[in-house]
C-alpha atoms as an extended CHARMM CRD file, in Angstrom:
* protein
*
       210  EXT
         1         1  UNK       CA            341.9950000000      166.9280000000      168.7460000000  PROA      1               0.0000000000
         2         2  UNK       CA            340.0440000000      166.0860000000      171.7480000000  PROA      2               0.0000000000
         3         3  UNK       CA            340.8390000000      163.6330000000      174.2180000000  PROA      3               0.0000000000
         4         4  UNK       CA            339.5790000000      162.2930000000      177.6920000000  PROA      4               0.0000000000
         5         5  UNK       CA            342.1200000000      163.2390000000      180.2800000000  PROA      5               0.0000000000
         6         6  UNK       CA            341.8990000000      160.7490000000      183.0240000000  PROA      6               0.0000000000
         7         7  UNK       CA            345.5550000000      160.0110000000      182.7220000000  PROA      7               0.0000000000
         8         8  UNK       CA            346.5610000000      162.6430000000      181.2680000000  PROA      8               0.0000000000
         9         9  UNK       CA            345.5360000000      164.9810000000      183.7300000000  PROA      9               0.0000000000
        10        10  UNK       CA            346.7560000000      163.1650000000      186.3710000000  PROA      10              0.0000000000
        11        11  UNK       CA            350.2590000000      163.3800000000      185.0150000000  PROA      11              0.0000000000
        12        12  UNK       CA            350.0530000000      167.2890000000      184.4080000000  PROA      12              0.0000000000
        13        13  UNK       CA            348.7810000000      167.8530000000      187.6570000000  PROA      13              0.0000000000
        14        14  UNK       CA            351.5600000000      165.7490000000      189.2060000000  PROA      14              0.0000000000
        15        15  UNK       CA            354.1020000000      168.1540000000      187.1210000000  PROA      15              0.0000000000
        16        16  UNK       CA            352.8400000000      171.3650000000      187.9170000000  PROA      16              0.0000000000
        17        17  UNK       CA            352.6630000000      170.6470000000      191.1940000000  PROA      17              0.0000000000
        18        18  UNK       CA            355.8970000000      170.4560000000      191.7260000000  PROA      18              0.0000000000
        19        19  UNK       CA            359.2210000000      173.1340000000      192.1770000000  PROA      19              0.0000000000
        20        20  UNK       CA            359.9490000000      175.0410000000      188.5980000000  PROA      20              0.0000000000
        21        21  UNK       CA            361.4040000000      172.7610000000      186.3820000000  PROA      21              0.0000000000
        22        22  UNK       CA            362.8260000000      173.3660000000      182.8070000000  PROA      22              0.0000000000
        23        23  UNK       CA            365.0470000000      176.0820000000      184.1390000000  PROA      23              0.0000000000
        24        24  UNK       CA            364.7990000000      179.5970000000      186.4160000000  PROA      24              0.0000000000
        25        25  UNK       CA            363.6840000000      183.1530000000      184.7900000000  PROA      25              0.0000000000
        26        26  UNK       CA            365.8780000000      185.0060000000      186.7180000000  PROA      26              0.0000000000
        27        27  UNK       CA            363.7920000000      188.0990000000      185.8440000000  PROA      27              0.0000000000
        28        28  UNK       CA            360.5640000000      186.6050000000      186.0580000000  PROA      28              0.0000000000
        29        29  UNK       CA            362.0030000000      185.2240000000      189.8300000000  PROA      29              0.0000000000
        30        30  UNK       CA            362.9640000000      189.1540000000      190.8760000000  PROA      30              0.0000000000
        31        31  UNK       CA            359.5060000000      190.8180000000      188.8870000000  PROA      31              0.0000000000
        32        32  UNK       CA            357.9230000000      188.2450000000      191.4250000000  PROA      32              0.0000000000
        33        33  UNK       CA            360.1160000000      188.8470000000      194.4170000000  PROA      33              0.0000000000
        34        34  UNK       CA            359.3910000000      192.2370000000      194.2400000000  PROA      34              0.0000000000
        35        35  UNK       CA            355.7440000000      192.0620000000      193.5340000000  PROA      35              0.0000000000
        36        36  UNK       CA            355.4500000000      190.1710000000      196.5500000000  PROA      36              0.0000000000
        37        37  UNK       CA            357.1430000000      191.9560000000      198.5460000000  PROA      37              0.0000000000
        38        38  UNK       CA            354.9830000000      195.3640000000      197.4690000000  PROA      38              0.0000000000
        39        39  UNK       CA            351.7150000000      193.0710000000      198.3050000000  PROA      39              0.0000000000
        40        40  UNK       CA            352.8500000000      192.3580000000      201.6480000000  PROA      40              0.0000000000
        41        41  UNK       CA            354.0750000000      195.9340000000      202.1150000000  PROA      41              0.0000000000
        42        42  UNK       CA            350.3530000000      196.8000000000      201.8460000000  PROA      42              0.0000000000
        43        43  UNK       CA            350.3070000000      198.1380000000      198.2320000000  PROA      43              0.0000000000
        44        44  UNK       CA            347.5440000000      196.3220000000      196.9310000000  PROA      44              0.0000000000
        45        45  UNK       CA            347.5510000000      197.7450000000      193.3150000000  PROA      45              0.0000000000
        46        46  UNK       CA            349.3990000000      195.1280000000      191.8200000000  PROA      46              0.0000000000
        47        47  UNK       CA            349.3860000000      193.7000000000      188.5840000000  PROA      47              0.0000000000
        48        48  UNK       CA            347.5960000000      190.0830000000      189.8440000000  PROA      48              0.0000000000
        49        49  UNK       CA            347.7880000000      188.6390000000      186.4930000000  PROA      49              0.0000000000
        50        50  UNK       CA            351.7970000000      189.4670000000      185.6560000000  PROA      50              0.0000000000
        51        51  UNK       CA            352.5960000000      188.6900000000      189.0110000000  PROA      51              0.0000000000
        52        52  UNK       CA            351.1170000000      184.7270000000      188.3910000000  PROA      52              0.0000000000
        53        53  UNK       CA            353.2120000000      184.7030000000      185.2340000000  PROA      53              0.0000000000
        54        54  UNK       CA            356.0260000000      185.6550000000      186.7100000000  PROA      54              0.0000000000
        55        55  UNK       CA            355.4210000000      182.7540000000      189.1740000000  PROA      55              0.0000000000
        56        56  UNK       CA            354.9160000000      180.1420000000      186.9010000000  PROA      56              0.0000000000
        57        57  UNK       CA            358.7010000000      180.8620000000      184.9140000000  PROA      57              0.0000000000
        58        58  UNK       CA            360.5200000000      181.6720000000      188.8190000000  PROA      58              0.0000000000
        59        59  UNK       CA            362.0850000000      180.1200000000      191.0580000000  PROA      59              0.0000000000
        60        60  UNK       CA            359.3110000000      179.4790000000      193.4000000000  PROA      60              0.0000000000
        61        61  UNK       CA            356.3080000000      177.0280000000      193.9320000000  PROA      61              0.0000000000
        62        62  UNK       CA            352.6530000000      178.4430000000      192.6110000000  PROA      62              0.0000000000
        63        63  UNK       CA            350.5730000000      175.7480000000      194.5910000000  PROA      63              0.0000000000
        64        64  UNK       CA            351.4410000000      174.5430000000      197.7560000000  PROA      64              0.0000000000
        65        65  UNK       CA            351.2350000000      170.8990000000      198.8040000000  PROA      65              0.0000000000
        66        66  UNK       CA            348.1660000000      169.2630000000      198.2030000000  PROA      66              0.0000000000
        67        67  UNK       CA            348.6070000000      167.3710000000      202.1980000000  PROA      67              0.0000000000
        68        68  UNK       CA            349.6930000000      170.5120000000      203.5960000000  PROA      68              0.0000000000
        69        69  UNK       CA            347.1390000000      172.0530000000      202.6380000000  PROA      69              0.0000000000
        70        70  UNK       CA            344.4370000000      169.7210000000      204.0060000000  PROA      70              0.0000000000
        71        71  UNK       CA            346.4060000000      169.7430000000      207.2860000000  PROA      71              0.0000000000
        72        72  UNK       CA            345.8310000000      173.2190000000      207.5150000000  PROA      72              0.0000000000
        73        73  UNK       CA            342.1260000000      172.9650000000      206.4930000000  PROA      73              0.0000000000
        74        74  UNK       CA            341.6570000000      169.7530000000      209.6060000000  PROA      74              0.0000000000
        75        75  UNK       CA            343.4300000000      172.6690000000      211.8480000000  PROA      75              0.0000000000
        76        76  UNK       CA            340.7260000000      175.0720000000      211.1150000000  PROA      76              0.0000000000
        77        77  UNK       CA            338.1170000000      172.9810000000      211.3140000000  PROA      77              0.0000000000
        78        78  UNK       CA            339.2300000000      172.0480000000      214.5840000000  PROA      78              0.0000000000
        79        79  UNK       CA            339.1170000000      175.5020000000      215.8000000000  PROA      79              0.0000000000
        80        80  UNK       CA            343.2850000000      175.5440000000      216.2000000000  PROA      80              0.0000000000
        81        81  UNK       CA            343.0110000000      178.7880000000      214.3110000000  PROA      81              0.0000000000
        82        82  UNK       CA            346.2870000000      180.2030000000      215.4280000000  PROA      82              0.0000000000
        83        83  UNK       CA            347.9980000000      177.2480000000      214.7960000000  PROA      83              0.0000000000
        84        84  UNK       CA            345.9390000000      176.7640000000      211.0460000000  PROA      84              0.0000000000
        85        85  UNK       CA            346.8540000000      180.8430000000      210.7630000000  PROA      85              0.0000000000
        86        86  UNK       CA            350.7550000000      180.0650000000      211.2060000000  PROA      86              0.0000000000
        87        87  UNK       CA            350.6280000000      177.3980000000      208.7940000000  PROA      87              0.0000000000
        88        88  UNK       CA            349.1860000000      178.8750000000      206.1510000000  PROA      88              0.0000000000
        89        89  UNK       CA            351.1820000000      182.3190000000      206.2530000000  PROA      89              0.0000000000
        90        90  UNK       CA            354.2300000000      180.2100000000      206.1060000000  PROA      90              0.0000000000
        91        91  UNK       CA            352.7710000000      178.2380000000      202.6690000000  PROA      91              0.0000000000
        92        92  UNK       CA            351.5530000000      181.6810000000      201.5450000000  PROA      92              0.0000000000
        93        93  UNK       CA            355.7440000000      183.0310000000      202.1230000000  PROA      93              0.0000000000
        94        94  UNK       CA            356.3760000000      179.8520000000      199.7140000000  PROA      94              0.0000000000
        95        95  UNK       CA            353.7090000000      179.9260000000      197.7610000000  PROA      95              0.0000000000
        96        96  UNK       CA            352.1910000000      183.2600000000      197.3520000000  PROA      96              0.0000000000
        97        97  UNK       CA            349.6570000000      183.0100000000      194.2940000000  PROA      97              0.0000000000
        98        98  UNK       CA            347.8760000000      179.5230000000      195.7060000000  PROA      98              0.0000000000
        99        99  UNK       CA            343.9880000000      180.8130000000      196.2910000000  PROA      99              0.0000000000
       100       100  UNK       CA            343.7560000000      178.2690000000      199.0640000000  PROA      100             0.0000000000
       101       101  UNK       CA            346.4010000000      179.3350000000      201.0190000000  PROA      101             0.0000000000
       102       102  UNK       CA            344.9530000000      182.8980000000      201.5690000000  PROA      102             0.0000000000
       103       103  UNK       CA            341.5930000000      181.7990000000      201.5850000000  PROA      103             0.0000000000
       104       104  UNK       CA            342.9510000000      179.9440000000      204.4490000000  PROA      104             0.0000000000
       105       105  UNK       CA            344.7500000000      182.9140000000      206.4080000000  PROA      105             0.0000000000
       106       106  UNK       CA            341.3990000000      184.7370000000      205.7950000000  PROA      106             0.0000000000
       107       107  UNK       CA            338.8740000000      182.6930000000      207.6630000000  PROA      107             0.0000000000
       108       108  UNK       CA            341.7670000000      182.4190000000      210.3800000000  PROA      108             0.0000000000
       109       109  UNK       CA            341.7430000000      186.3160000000      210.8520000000  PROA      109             0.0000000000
       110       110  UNK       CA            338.3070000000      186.6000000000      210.9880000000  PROA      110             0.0000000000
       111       111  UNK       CA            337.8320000000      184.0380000000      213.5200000000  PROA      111             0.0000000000
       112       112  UNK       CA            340.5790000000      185.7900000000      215.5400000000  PROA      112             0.0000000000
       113       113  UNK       CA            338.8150000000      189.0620000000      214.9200000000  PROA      113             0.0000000000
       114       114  UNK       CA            341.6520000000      190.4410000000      213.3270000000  PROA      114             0.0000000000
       115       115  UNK       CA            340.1490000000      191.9990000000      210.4340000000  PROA      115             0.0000000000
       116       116  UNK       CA            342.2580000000      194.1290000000      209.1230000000  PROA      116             0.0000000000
       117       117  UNK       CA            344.9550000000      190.5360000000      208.0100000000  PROA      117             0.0000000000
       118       118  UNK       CA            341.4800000000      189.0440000000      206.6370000000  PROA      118             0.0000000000
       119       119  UNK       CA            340.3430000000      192.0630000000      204.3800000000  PROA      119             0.0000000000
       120       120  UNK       CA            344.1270000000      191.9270000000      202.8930000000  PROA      120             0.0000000000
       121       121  UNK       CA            343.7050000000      188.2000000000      202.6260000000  PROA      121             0.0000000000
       122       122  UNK       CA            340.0460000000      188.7380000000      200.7630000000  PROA      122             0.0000000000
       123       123  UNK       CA            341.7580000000      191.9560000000      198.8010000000  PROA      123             0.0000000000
       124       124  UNK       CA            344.4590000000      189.2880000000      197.1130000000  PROA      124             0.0000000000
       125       125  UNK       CA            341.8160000000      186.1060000000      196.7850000000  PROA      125             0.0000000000
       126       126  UNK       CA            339.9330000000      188.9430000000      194.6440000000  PROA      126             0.0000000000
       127       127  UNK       CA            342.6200000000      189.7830000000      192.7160000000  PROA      127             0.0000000000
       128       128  UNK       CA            344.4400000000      186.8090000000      192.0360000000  PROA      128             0.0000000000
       129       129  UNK       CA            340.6970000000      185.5590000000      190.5650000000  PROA      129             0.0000000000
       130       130  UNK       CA            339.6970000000      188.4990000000      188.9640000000  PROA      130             0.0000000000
       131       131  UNK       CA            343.2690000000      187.9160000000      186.9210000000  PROA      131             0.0000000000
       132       132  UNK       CA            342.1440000000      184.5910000000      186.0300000000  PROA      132             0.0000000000
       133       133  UNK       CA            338.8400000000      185.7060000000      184.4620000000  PROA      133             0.0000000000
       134       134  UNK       CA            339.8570000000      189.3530000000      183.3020000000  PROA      134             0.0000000000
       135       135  UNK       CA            337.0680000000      190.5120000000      180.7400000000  PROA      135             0.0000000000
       136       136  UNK       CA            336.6930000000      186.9660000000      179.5770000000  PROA      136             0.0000000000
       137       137  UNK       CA            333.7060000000      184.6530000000      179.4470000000  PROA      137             0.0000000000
       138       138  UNK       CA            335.4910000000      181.7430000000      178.8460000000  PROA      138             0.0000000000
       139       139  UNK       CA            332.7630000000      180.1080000000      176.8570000000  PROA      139             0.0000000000
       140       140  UNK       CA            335.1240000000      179.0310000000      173.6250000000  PROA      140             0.0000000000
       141       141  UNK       CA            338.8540000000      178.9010000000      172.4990000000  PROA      141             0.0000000000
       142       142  UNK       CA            339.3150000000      182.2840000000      171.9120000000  PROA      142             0.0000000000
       143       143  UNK       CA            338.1070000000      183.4500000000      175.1720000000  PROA      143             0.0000000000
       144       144  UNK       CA            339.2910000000      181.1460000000      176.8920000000  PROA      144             0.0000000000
       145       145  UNK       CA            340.9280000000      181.6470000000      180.5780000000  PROA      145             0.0000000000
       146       146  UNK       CA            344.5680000000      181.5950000000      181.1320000000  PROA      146             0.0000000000
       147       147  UNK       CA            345.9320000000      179.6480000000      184.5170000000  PROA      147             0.0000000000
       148       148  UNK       CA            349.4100000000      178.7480000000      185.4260000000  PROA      148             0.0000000000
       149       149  UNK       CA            348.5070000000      175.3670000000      186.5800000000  PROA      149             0.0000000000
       150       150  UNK       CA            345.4520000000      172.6720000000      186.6350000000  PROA      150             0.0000000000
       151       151  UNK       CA            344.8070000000      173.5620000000      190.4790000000  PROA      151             0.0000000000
       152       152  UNK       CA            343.9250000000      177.1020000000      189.5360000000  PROA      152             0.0000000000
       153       153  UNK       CA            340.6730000000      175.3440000000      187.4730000000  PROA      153             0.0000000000
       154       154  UNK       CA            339.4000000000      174.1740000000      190.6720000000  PROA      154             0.0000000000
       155       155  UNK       CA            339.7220000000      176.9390000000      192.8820000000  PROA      155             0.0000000000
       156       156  UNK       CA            338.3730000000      179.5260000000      190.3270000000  PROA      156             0.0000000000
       157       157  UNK       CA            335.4560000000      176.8100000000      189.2430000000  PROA      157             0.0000000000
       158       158  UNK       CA            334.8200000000      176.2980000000      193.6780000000  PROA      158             0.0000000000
       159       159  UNK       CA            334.9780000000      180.4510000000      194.0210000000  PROA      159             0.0000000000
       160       160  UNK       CA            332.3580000000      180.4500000000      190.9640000000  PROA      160             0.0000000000
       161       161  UNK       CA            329.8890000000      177.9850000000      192.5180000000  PROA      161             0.0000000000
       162       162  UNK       CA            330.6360000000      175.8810000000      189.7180000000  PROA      162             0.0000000000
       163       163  UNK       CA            330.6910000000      171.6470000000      189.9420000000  PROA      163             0.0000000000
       164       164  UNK       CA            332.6020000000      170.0720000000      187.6880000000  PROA      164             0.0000000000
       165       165  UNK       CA            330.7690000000      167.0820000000      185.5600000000  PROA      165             0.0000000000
       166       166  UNK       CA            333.2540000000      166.2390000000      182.7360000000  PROA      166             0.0000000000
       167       167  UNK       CA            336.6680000000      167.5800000000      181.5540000000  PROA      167             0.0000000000
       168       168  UNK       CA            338.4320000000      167.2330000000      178.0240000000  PROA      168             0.0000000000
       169       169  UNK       CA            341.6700000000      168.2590000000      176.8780000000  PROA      169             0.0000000000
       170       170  UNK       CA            341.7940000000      169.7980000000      173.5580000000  PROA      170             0.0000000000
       171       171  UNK       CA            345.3490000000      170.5540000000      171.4030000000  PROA      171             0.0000000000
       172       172  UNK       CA            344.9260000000      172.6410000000      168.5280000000  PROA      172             0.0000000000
       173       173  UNK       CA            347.3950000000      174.7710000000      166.1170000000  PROA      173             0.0000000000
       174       174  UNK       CA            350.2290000000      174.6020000000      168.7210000000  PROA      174             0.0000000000
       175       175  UNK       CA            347.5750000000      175.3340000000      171.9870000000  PROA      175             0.0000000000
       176       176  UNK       CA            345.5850000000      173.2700000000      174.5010000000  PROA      176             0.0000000000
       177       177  UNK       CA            342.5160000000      173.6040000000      176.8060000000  PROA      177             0.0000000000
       178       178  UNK       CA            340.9910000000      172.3810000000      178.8300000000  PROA      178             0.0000000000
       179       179  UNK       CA            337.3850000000      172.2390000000      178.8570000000  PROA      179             0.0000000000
       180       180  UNK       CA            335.2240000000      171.8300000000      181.4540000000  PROA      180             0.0000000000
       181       181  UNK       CA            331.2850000000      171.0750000000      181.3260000000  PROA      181             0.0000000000
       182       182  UNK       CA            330.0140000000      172.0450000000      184.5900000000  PROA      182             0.0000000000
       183       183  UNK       CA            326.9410000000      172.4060000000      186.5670000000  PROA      183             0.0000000000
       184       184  UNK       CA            326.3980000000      175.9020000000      187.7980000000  PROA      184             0.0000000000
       185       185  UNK       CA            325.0590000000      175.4500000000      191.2250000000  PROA      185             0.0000000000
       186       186  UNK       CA            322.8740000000      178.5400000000      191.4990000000  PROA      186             0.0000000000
       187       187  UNK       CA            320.4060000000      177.6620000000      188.9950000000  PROA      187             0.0000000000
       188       188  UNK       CA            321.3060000000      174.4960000000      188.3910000000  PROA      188             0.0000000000
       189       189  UNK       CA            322.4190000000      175.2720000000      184.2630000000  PROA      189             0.0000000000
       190       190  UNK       CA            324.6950000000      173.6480000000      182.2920000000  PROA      190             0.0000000000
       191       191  UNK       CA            327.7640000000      175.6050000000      181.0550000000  PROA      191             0.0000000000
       192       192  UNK       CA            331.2050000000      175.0230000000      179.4500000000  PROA      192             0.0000000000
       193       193  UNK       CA            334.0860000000      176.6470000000      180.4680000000  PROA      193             0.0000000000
       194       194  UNK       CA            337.5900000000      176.8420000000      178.0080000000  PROA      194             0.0000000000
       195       195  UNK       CA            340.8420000000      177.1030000000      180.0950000000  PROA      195             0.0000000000
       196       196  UNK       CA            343.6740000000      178.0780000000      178.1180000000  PROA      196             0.0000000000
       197       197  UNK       CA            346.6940000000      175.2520000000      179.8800000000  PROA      197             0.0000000000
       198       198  UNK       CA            349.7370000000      176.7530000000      177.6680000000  PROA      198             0.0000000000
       199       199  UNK       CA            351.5950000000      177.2810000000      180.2710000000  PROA      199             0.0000000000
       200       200  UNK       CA            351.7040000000      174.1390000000      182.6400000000  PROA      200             0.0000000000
       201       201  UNK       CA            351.5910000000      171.9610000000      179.0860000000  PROA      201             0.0000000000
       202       202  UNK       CA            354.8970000000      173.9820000000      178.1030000000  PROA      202             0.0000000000
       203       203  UNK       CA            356.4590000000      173.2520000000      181.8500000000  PROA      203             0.0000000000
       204       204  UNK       CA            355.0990000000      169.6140000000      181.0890000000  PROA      204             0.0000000000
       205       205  UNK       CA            356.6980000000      169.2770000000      177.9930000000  PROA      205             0.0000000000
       206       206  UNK       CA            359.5430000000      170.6410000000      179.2260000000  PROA      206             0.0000000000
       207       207  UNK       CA            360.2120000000      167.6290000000      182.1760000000  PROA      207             0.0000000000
       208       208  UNK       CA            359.7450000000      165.2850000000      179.7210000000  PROA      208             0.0000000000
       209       209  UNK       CA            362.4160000000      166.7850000000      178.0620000000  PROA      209             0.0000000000
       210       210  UNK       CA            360.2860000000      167.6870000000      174.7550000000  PROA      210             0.0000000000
């Protein structure tokens, strides 16, 4: 079944941008814990993908808040990059796997010429995205790519040059997508992209008590 998601989407965005709800994996919260703290510890071989799964069934937030986030962004744009650079290392401490947030910290240290914090920044951006798309096209169901929450869409749509024109939320045989027809701004091509939204539908479901 396909359906437009104007209000629908709204409503799952609201959810899963919120704290966990439904109940805490406790082993899921200390797999993450200590995946973070190996990350900021400088070991950069993580497991990207198991460490955003982990996320979504902890304790902790995945996306930070949507207005602190665009405080940060007025900060940087104002040149206050030390200031920007505090406030988004203390969203990344709550909110380690949101894109933004490190995209954030990275133009900070480069404008501050501290290049070793950017590349780390750049080195988890990479990874965190490259989990998203794995070996996957995302061009149907089957292929489709897996995100923890709607947000993650955007960001990995915005890192892939791609502009949204239409979205549609499909439910089939116990799953649902999201698909996305979108313009891809290099050469200007159609394409549509299959997001696999198990996860923040479950945590949906789950708040409303289903």
């Amino acid at each position: 079944m396909i359906r437009s998601v104007s209000f629908l989407f709204a409503v799952i965005f609201g959810f899963c941008s919120l704290s966990t709800f439904g109940g805490e994996n406790t082993e899921a919260t200390a797999r993450y814990e200590k995946g973070v703290a190996r990350l900021k510890a400088g070991d950069l071989q993580a497991d990207f993908k198991a460490l955003r799964l982990d996320c979504a069934e902890s304790k902790y937030r995945c996306e930070a808040d949507s207005e602190d986030k665009k405080a940060i962004a007025a900060l940087l744009n104002e040149n206050t990059f030390e200031e920007g650079l505090k406030k988004a290392e203390e969203g990344i401490d709550a909110s380690f796997v949101d894109i933004d947030l490190h995209y954030f910290a990275f133009v900070a240290n480069m404008e501050l010429e501290r290049k070793e914090r950017a590349e780390f920044h750049r080195t988890v951006i990479r990874g965190l995205l490259d989990s998203i798309q794995e070996n996957k096209r995302g061009r149907s169901e089957e292929d489709a790519f897996t995100v923890i929450n709607v947000h993650e869409e955007y960001v990995f749509l915005r890192f892939s040059d791609m502009k949204v024109k239409s979205q549609a939320l499909v439910n089939k045989d116990g799953h649902s997508w999201d698909v996305m027809v979108c313009t891809d701004m290099e050469d200007d091509r159609e394409v549509t992209l299959y997001f696999n939204i198990d996860i923040p539908m479950k945590r949906l479901r789950s708040a409303l008590g289903q």
